[in-house]
Each structure stands twice: as structure tokens, then as C-alpha cells.
C-alpha positions in Angstrom: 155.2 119.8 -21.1 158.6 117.2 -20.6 159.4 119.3 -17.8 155.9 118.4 -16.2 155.5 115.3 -16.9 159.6 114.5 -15.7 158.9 115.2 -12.3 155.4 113.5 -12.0 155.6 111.0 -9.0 152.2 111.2 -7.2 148.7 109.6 -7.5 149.1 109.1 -11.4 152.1 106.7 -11.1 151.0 105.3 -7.9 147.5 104.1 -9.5 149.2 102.3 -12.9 151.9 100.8 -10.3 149.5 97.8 -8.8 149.5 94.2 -9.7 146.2 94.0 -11.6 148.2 96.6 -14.1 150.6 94.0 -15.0 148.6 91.1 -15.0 146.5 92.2 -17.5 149.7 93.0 -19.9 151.5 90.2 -19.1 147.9 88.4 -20.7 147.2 91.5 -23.3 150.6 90.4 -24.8 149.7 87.1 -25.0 146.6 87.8 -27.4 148.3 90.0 -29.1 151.0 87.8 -30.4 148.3 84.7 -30.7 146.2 86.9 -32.5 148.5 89.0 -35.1 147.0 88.9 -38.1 147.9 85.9 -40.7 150.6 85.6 -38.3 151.3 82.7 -41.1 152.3 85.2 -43.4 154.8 86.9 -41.3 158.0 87.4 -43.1 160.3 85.2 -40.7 164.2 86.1 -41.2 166.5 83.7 -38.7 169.9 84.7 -37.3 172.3 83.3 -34.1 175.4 82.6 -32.9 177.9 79.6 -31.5 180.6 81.0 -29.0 182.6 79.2 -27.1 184.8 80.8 -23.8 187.7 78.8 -22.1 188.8 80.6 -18.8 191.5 79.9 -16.6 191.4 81.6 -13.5 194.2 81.4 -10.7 193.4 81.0 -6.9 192.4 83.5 -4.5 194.6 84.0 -1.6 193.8 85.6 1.6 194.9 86.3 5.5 193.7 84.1 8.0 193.7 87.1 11.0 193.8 84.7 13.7 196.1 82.2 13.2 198.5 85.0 11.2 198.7 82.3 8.1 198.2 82.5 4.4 195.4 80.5 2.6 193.8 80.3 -0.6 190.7 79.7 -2.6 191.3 77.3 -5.4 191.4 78.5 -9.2 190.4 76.2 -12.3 189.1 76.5 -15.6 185.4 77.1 -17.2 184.3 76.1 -20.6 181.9 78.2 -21.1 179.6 77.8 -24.6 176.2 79.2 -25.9 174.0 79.1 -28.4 171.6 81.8 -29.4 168.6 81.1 -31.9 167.1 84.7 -33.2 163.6 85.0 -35.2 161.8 88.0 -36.3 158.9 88.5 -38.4 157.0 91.5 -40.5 154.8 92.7 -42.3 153.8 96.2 -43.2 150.2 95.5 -41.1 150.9 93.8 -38.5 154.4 95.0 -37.0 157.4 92.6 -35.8 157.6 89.6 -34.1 160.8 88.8 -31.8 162.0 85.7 -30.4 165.6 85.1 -29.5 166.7 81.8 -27.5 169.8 80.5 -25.4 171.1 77.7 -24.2 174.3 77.7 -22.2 176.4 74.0 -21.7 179.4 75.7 -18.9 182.0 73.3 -17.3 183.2 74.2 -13.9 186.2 72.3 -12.9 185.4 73.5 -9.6 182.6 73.4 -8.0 183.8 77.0 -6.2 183.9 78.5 -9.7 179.9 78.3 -10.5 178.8 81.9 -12.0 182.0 83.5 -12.5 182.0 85.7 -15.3 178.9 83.7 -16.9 177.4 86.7 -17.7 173.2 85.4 -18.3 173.9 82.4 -17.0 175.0 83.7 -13.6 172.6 86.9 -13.9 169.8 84.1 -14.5 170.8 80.8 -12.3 171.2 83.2 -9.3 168.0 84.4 -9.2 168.1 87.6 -10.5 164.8 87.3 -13.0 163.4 90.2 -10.8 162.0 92.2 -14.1 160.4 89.2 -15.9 156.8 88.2 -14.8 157.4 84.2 -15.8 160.5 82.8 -17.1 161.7 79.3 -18.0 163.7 77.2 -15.0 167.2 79.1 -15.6 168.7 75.4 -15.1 168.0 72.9 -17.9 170.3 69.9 -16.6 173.3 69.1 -14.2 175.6 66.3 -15.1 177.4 65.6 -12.1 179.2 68.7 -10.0 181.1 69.9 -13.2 178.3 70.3 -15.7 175.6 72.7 -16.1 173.3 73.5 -18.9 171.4 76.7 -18.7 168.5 78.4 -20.7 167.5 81.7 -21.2 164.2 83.1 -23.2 165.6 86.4 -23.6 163.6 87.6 -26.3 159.4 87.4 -27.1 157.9 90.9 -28.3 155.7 92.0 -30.3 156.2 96.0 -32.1 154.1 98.2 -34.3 155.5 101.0 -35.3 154.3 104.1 -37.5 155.1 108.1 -37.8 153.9 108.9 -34.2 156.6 106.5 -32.6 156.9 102.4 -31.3 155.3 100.1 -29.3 156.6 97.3 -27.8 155.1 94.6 -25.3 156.8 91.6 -23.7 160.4 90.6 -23.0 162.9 93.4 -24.6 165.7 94.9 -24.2 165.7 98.4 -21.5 168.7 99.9 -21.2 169.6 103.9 -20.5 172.6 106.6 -19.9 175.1 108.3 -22.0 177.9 107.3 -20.5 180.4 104.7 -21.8 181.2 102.6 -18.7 179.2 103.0 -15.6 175.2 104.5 -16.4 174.0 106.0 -13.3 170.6 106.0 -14.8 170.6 102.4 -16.4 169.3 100.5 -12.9 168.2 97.2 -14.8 170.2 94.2 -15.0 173.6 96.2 -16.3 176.5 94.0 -17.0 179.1 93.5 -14.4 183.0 94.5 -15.5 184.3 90.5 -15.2 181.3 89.5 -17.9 182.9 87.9 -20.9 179.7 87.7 -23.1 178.4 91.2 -23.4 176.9 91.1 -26.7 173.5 90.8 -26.2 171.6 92.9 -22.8 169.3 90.5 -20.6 165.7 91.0 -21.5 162.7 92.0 -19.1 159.5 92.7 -19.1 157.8 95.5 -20.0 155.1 97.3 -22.0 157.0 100.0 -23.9 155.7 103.7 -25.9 158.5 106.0 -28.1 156.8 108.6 -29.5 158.7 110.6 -31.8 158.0 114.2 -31.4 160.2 115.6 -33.9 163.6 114.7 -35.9 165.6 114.6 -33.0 163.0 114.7 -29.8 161.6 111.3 -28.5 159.2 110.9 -25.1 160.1 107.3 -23.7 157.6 105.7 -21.1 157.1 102.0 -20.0 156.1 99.8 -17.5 158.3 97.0 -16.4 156.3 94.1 -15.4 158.3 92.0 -12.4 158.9 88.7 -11.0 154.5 87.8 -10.7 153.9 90.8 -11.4 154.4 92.0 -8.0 154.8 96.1 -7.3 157.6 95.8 -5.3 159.1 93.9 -8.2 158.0 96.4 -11.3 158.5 99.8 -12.3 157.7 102.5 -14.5 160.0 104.8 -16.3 159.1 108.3 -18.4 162.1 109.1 -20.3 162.6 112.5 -22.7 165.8 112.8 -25.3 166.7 115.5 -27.0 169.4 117.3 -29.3 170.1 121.0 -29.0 172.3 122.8 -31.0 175.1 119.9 -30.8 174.0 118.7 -27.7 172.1 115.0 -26.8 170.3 115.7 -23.6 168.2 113.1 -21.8 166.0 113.3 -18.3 164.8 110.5 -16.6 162.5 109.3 -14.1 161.9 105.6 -12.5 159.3 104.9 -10.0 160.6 101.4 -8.3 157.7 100.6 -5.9 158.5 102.8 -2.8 161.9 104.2 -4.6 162.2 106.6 -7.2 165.5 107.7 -9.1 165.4 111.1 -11.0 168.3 111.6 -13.7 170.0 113.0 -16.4 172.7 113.2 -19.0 174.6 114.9 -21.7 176.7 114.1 -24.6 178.3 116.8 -27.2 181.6 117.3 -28.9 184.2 119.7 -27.4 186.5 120.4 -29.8 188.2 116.9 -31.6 187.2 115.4 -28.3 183.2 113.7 -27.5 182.3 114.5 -23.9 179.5 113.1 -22.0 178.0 113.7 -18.2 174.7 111.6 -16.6 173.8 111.7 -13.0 170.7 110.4 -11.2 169.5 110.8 -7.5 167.6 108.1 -5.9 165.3 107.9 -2.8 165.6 104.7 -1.2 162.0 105.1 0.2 161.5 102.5 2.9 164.6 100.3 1.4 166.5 101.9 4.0 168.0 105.2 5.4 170.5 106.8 2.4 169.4 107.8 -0.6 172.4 108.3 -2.5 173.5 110.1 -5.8 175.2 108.3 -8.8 177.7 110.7 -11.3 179.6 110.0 -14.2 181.7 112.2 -16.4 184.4 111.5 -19.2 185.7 112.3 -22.5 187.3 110.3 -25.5 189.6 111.4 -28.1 191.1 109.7 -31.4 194.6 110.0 -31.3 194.7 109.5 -34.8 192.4 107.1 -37.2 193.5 103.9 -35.8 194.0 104.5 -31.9 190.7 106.2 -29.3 191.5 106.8 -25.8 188.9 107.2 -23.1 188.6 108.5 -19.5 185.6 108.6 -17.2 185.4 108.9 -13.3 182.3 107.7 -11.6 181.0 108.7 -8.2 179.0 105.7 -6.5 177.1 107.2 -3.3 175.8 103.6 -2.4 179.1 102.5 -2.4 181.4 103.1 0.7 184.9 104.2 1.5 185.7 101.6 3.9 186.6 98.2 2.6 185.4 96.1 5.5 181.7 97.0 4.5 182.0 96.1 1.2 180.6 92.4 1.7 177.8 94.0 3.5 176.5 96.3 0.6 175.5 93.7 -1.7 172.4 92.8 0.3 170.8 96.3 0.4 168.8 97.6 -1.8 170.9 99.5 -4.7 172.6 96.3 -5.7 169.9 94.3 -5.5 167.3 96.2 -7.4 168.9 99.3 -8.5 171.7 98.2 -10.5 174.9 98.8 -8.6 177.6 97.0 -8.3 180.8 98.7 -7.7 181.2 99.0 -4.2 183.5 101.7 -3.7 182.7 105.3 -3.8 185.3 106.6 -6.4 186.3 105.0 -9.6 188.2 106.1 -12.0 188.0 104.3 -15.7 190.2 104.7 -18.6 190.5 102.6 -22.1 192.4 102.7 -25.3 191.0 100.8 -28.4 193.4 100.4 -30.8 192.7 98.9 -34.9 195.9 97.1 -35.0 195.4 95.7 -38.8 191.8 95.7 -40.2 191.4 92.3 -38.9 193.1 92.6 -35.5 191.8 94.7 -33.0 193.1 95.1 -28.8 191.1 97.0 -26.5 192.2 97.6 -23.1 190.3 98.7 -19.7 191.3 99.7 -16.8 189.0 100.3 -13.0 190.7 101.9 -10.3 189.3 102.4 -7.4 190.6 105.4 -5.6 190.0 105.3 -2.0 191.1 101.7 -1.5 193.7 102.3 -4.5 193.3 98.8 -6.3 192.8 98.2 -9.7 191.0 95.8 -12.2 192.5 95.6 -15.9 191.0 93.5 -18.9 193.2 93.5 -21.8 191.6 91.8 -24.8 192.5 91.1 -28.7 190.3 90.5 -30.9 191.2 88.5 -34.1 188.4 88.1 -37.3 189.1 85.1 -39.3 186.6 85.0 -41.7 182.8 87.2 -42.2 181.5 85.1 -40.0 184.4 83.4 -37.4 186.1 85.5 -34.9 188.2 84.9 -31.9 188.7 87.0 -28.5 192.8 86.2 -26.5 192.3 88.1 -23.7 193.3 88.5 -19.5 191.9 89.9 -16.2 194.7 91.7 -14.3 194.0 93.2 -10.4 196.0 94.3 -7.7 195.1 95.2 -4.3 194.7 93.9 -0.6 192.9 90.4 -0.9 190.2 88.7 1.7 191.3 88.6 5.4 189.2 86.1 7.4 188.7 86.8 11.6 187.2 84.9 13.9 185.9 87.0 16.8 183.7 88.2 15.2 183.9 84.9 12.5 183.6 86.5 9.1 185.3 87.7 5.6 186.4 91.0 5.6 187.7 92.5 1.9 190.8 94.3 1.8 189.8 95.9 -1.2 187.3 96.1 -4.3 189.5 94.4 -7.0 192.4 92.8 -4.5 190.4 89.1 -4.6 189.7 89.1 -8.3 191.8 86.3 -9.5 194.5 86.8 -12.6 192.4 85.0 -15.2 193.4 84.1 -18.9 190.7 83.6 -21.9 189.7 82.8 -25.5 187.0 82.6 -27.4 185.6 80.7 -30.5 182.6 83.1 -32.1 180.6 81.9 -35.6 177.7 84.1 -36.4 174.8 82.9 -38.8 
């Protein structure tokens, strides 16, 4: 029966995939949370967070082809700060109530730096609300060139659950994949590697059903509802995860307006070691000429009790091997709407996490791009001064060709993926209530 409905993509997806669908759940949504019952007596409990990031990034140099010189972008520091409210209600009748809010004061000593590694502030101020149907103005205020304040709603649902599963309607949290750096399946809104604040996923839109079909079985399906509820801004998703003898198994399928993206994974122990594989194919539809497949596969292993190493290579068929069409890629349609954003084609990814003292923790990344052979590393420390207080030291390393400018024809060409990423330095301040 999962096998049927995994691989259904004509007239029944095609009929729920309109705009009148969406509209009337966007509004369906609405009622429902206005009229919960005794929504009064909902048992509210209240959570959040203060964090504070200061980054110091250096300048970007690159070739000037024509006139056979060395410039340079200017670096300079953000102060970048948030503060999330959380609220969720219950009661055994009605189901839960979910409400998180954000609001993001970031200083830009340059004007150049604006988005960065802002993480919802840069997701949001740049446009990229695609999977929400209405959202607040991403911009609160501007105080001059150096100060922004953003918002983000990232959080109104309503749930029920019982024995036969969940259901959830409104802005939420969608992510997928089994793997532990890049999800070939996970197409909505992933993080970016240079995100500092990577707590908390962006929310979308969507109308939600998890039915539980046994202890370890669950049959996902949702609708996301997009920017007004447009198609070619929405989706749908069936979803079906499993475990087998020791091994997690999941198949997907996402119908993206004229796209569609059929996947998979696996995660199991081998041995003292966890192993994990998820690949997805996606058909472009009239987006463009390549469809393209998306692979990872990796394995992590505890050294002993304090110290886990990781490894994981990803193969990105939207990306190319070539690094003077890497500027061009980020226009088409995979990292626009499908969640890409390495550009290159190979990338290997490996990490060690390491419990230095029960309070001190370091963690260390490392992306390597192998046909261009340049690197990005983010080393971090993490330091926990009280139950509540903690602090992040931590510093982005690259190396690889930079930017090269021409004039004939006039345009920037990249030398490599992770060449231009400035050497950057950063703390952070985090209190949790």
C-alpha cells in the first residue's frame, strides 16, 4: 500500500495542488484556532531565549583580470542579537496551541555586510518567505545604514493528536533526511553552512497528517501552502518511515508545482559505527532542462566516550564542476526552490565533536569541495556557565582561489566554492528562560 501511494503523481496530486486548496486552509486554520474550545482555559506554558552574536569578518580579496591588480571587498563586524518569545497551550480536548516570536536588532558596520550569516534574518529580509501564504514585513525598522531590526512569526499552529497519529495546521516546522550534514531530500528552507543561529528551523506553511501505523511505522503527508497561496509556490509531500530489523528506512515524494523529487534514505548500525545513506531524484519539469540526482552517504564512530568523529560525502547534480558557473546556478531553479546551495558537484564533510570537560564542549567541521579542491572549516567551543547561560568562541577558516573580476565580458567570475569566504571570528552570549 506505501509502495502505491509513494509513487502516486497524477490526477490525484494534481487536483489538491490548486490555489482554492490552500486558500481555504490558510482560512480553515484561522477558525480553528479562533474557535478552540474555552481556548481561555488552555494551559499556557512560556519559554524563549536572549542570544547575542559578535562577528568579525576580514575582507575579501580578489583579481582584477584586466588591469592584472589585487583588490578587495571590505570586512567589519556584526552584532547580531535576537529574542525569541515561545507559547504553547493544552488541554486533553482541544490539542496544542503554538506560537513562537522573533525579533532580530543586527548592526552592520558595513553596509556590504547585510545578511551574512544572519541565519532568519537573511533567509527572511531577502525574500525567501516562498512557503508561507502571509507573513509579517521581515523588516521592522532601519536606523540609519548600520541598523536593522527584523521580525519573524516563525511559529502559529494548532495540533490534535490521538492513537491514530497528528495533525497539524499553520506555520511549523518541515524538515526531512537521515543524513547529518547535507539532506538530499530536505528541499525547504535548510540552513546554509556559514549560519551561526541554527537552533530553531524557519517555519512554513502547511496542513500536516502523521498517522502512526504501528510502533515503529508512520505515513507522513502534507500540503505546504506558499507565498498567496499560489501552486507554483506550494507543495505536497507523502512521506513513509520505517524500522526493519535494525534498520530506519524512509521514502519520499514532493510534488513542487511542475517538479517533483522522489527519495529515500537509510540509517542502521554497522558494527560500533551508525551509518546512514538518503538520495532523491528530481524532475525539473518546465524549470529547465536537467533534472538532477542528490546522494549522501557517511558514517560516525565514538572514539571513546568523550570524542565522535564523522564522515559524509555528498554528490550535488545541480551543482557544477566548473567554477566560473558557479555565480550563475543560484538563479535556477534548485537553489531557489529546491533547497540547494552548494554549488559544486562533490563534497566531502567530516567532523569531530569532542566533550572536553562536562561544561566545555569544541566541535569542528570541515567542507571540502573536491573538484575545485577548496575548503570551508568552522571550529567552534562551546562553554556552559550556568543552567541557563552559555557561550559559543568560535572561527570560519577557507582556502581556495578567490573572485576574479573581467571586463570583456564585465562580470565576477569565482575561482572557487569556499575561496571568497572571509576568515571570520565569533562569540556568543545565550540565556534561555
Amino acid at each position: 500500500m506505501t509502495a502505491v501511494l509513494l509513487v502516486m503523481k497524477g490526477a490525484v496530486l494534481k487536483k489538491i495542488m490548486n490555489d482554492q486548496f490552500y486558500k481555504f486552509s490558510y482560512w480553515l486554520f484561522l477558525i480553528m484556532l479562533l474557535n478552540v474550545t474555552s481556548i481561555q482555559a488552555l494551559d499556557f506554558t512560556y519559554a524563549g531565549y536572549i542570544k547575542s552574536y559578535a562577528l568579525l569578518q576580514d575582507e575579501i580579496e580578489f583579481e582584477n583580470a584586466s588591469m592584472m591588480t589585487s583588490e578587495e571587498f571590505d570586512g567589519g563586524y556584526q552584532s547580531q542579537n535576537a529574542i525569541r518569545l515561545m507559547a504553547s497551550g493544552f488541554t486533553e480536548n482541544t490539542g496544542n496551541v503554538e506560537v513562537h516570536y522573533e525579533m532580530q536588532p543586527v548592526y552592520y558596520s558595513n553596509t556590504s555586510l547585510v545578511g551574512g550569516a544572519n541565519g532568519i534574518a537573511s533567509t527572511l529580509s531577502t525574500g525567501s518567505t516562498l512557503y508561507r501564504y502571509k507573513d509579517l514585513d521581515a523588516e521592522l525598522d532601519q536606523y540609519g545604514n548600520h541598523v536593522r531590526v527584523f521580525q519573524n512569526l516563525d511559529r502559529l499552529n494548532y495540533q490534535y493528536s490521538n492513537e491514530q497519529g497528528d495533525f497539524t495546521i499553520g506555520r511549523q516546522v518541515i524538515s526531512f533526511g537521515s543524513s547529518r550534514f547535507i539532506n538530499p531530500t530536505d528541499i525547504f528552507i535548510p540552513f546554509n553552512i556559514q549560519t551561526l543561529n541554527q537552533e530553531y528551523r524557519v517555519g512554513i506553511d502547511a496542513v500536516r497528517y502523521q498517522a502512526a501505523l504501528g510502533d515503529f511505522s508512520v505515513l507522513d503527508t502534507g500540503f505546504i501552502i506558499g507565498e498567496n497561496a499560489k501552486r507554483e509556490n506550494s507543495a505536497a509531500f507523502i512521506r513513509s518511515k520505517n524500522s526493519i530489523d535494525g534498520n530506519d528506512i524512509e521514502l519520499i515524494m514532493i510534488y513542487l508545482d511542475d517538479a517533483w523529487l522522489l527519495g529515500g534514505g537509510l540509517e542502521r548500525a554497522i558494527g560500533d559505527s551508525g551509518f546512514w545513506f538518503e538520495t532523491a531524484y528530481m524532475d525539473v519539469g518546465s524549470y529547465g532542462e536537467n533534472n538532477y540526482w542528490r546522494t549522501s552517504i557517511g558514517s560516525d564512530y565514538a572514539l571513546n566516550e568523550y570524542i565522535i568523529a564523522s564522515v559524509e560525502y555528498h554528490y550535488n547534480g545541480a551543482g557544477s564542476g566548473k567554477p566560473d558557473e558557479y555565480l550563475q546556478l543560484v538563479s535556477q531553479f534548485p537553489y531557489q526552490k529546491a533547497g540547494v546551495f552548494l554549488l559544486g558537484k562533490h563534497c566531502l564533510i567530516t567532523a569531530v565533536s569532542w566533550i572536553v570537560t562536562p561544561l566545555i564542549t569544541l566541535n569542528s567541521s570541515g567542507f571540502i569541495n573536491l573538484g575545485d579542491q577548496s575548503i570551508f572549516v568552522n571550529v567552534v567551543g562551546e562553554v556552559s556557565w550556568t543552567e541557563n547561560l552559555y557561550s559559543d568562541f568560535g572561527m570560519y577558516l577557507s582556502y581556495g582561489d578567490g573572485l576574479e573580476t573581467q571586463v570583456s565580458p564585465q562580470q565576477i567570475n569565482s575561482g572557487s566554492e569556499f575561496g571568497s569566504y572571509p576568515f571570520s571570528l565569533y562569540t556568543s552570549l545565550r540565556y534561555y528562560f
